[in-house]
C-alpha positions as CSV (number, residue, x, y, z in Angstrom):
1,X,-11.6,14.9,-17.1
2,X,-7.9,14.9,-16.5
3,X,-5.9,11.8,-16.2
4,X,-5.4,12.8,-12.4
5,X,-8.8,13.0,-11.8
6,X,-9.7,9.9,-13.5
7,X,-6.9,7.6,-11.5
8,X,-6.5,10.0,-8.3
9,X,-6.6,6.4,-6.2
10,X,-4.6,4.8,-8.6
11,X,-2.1,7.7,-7.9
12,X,-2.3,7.6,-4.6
13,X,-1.9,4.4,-3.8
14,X,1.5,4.2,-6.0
15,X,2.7,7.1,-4.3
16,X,2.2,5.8,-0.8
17,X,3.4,2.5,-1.8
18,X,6.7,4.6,-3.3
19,X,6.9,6.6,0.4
20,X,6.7,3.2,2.0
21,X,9.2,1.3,0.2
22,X,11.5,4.6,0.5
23,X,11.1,4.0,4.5
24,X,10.5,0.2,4.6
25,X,13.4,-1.2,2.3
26,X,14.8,-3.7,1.9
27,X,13.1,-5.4,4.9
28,X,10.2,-5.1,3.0
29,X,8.6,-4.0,-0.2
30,X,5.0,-3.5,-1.5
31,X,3.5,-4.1,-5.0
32,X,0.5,-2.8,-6.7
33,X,-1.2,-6.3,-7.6
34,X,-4.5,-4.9,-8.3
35,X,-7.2,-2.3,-8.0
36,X,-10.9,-4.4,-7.6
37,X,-14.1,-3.5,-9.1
38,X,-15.3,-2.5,-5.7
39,X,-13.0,0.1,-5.3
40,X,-10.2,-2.1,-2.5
41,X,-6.9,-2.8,-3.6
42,X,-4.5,-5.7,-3.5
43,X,-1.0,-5.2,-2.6
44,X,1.6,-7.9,-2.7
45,X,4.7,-7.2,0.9
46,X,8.0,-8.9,-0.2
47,X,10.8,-9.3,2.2
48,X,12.8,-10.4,5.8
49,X,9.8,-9.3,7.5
50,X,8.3,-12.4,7.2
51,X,10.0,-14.1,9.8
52,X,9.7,-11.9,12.4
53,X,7.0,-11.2,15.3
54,X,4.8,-8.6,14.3
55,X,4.4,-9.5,10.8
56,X,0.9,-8.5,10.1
57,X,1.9,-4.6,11.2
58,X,4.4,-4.1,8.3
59,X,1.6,-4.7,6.0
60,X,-0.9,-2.6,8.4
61,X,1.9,-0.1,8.0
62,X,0.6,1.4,4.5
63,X,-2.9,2.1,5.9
64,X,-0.8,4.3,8.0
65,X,1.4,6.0,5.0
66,X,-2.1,6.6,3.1
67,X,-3.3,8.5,6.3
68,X,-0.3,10.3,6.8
69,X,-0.5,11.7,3.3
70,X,-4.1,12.9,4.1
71,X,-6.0,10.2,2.9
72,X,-7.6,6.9,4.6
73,X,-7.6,3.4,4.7
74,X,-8.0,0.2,6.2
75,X,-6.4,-3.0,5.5
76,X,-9.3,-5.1,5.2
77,X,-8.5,-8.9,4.8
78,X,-4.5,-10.0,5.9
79,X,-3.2,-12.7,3.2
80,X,-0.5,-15.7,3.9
81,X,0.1,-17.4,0.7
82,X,1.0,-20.9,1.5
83,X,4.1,-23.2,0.1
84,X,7.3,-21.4,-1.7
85,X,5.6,-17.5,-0.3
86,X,7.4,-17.5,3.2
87,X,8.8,-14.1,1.9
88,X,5.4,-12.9,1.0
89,X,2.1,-11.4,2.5
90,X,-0.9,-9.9,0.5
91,X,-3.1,-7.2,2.2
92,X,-6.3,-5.9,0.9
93,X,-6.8,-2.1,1.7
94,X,-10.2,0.0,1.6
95,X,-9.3,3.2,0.2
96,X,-12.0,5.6,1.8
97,X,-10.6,8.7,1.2
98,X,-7.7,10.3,-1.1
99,X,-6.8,14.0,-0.4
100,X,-7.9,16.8,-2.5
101,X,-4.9,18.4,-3.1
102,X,-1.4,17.0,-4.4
103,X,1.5,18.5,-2.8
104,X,5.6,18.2,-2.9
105,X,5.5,15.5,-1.0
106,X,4.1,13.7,-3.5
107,X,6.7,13.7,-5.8
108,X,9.0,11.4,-7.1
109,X,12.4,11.9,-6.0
């Protein structure tokens, strides 16, 4: 099997975490952290956004990016580190779906 095929979520979820910091910078930022045994994945949201109203939607945000690139998610548990992490949120995404197909879109630019 191809290293695509083997890491297609892996791929994905970098790429739509690239499309989201293209859109989403500097404001905020996401971060791979890490990809769980049961298939969810862990991504650490950087930036101003903290201290503003809303602030669970800008982490909601990259379920959205993952759909609009054909695949689907759902953030699954909403994280507020406490002490020094004002400028932080973690959010743990179900990744039920990745597209088939890989198109221009997809790459890095």
């Amino acid at each position: 099997m191809s290293f695509l095929g083997e890491n297609k979520k892996y791929f994905f979820v970098l790429k739509s975490i690239e499309l989201y910091n293209r859109f989403r910078a500097p404001e905020a930022e996401a971060r791979l952290v890490d990809v769980r045994e049961d298939g969810t994945v862990v991504v650490e949201f950087q930036g101003s956004f903290c201290h503003t109203c809303g602030i669970r939607d800008w982490v909601e945000d990259l379920a959205y990016v993952m759909k609009s690139l054909g695949g689907d998610a759902e953030l699954k548990e909403y994280i507020e580190p406490e002490g020094e992490e004002d400028y932080k949120r973690v959010g743990v995404f179900r990744v039920s779906k990745v597209p088939d197909r890989f198109d221009e879109e997809w790459s890095t630019k």
